[in-house]
C-alpha positions in Angstrom: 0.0 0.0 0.0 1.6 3.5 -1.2 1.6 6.3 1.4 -1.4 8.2 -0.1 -3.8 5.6 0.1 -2.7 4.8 3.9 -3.0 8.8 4.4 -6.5 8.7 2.8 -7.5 6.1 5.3 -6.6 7.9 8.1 -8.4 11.1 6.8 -11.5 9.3 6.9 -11.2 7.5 10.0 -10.4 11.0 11.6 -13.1 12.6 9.9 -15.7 9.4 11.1 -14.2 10.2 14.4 -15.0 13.7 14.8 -18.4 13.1 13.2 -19.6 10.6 15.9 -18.1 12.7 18.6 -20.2 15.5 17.3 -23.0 13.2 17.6 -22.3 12.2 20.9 -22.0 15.9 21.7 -25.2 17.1 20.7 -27.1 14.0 22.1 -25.8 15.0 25.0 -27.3 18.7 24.8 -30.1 17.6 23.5 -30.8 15.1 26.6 -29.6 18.3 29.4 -32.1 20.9 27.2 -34.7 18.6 27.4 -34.0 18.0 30.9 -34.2 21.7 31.9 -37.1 22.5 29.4 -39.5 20.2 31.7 -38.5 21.2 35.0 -39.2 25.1 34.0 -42.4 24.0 32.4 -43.4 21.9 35.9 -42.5 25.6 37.9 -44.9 27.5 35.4 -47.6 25.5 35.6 -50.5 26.4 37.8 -51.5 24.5 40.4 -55.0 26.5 41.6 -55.2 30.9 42.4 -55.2 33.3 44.5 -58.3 35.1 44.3 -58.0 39.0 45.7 -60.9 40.2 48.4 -62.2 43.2 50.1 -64.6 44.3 52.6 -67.6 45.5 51.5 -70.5 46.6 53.8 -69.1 44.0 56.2 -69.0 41.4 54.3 -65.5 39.9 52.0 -66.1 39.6 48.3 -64.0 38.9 45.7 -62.7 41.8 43.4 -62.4 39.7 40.5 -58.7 39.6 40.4 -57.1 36.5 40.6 -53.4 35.4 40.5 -52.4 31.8 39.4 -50.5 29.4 42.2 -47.2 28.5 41.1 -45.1 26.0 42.6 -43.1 29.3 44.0 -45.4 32.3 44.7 -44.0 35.1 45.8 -46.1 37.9 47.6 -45.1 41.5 47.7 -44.8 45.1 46.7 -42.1 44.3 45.0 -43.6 44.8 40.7 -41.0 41.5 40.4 -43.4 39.3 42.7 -45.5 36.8 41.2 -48.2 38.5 43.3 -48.0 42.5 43.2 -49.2 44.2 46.4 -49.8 48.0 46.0 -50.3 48.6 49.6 -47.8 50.9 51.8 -47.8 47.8 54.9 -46.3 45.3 52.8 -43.0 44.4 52.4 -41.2 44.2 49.1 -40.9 40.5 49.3 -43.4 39.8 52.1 -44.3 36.5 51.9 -43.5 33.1 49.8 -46.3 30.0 49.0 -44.3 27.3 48.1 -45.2 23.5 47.1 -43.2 21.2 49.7 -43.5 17.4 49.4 -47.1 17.2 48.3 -48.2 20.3 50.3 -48.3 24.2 49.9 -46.4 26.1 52.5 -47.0 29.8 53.6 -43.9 31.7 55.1 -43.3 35.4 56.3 -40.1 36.5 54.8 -38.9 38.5 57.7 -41.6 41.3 56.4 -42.0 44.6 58.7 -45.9 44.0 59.4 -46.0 40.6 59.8 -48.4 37.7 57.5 -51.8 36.8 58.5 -53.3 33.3 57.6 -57.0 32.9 59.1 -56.6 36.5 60.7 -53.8 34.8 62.9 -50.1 35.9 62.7 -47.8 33.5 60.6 -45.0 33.3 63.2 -43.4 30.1 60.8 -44.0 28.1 57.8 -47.6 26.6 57.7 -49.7 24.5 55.8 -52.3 26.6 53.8 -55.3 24.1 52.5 -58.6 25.4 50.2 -60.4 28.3 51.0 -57.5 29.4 53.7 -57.5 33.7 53.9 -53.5 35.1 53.6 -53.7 38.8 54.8 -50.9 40.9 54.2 -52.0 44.9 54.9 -55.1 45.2 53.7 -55.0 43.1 51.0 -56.3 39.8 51.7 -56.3 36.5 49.3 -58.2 33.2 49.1 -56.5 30.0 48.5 -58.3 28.0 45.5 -56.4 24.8 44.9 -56.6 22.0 42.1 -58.0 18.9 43.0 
């Protein structure tokens, strides 16, 4: 065998090289992208609302706003929280719902004025269930979860 066919040989084995650890590359990416793209899908979906109330005439109706429950829900004044609270008692980031092994969690996060949940201080992290009141100012919000 001359030299040039032994160097073509090796050019093509070098070349079916790099191909299939191209491949092997991109499968790769491909498996991590995927990956990703499905847990940020599972944090965007809803899992129930928070539906906004106020006194009226002494009695708590709904205003018709509602806010979808996320796996992380972030209440405050803050215009970056999931729920936006124009209201001068609450804290930027006041307080956080969060979904914790099968259950949603309500937790104060250090605000000035303190969380309500029932019209009872939220001191530390407890279990919210349906129809559960979170009061931050005078803003309050009703818990409506997915079956």
């Amino acid at each position: 065998m001359s030299t040039d066919v032994i160097l073509l040989l090796l050019r093509i084995v070098s070349g079916l090289l790099l191909a299939a650890v191209l491949v092997v590359l991109f499968l790769a990416l491909w498996r991590d992208y995927s990956h990703v793209a499905s847990g940020v899908a599972a944090r965007r979906r809803s899992y129930g609302r928070l539906v906004a109330l106020r006194e009226l005439d002494g009695h708590t109706v709904a205003t018709g706003e509602t806010y979808p429950l996320l796996a992380i829900t972030s209440l405050g004044r803050a215009p970056t929280n999931t729920v936006p609270i124009s209201d001068s008692f609450a804290s930027s980031e006041h307080a956080l719902v969060a979904m914790r092994d099968g259950q949603w969690w309500l937790e104060d996060r250090n605000s000035r004025n303190g969380t309500m949940l029932n019209d009872m201080p939220v001191t530390a992290p407890v279990v919210l269930t349906e129809g559960d009141v979170i009061g931050i100012g005078q803003a309050r919000f009703r818990v409506e979860l997915e079956p």
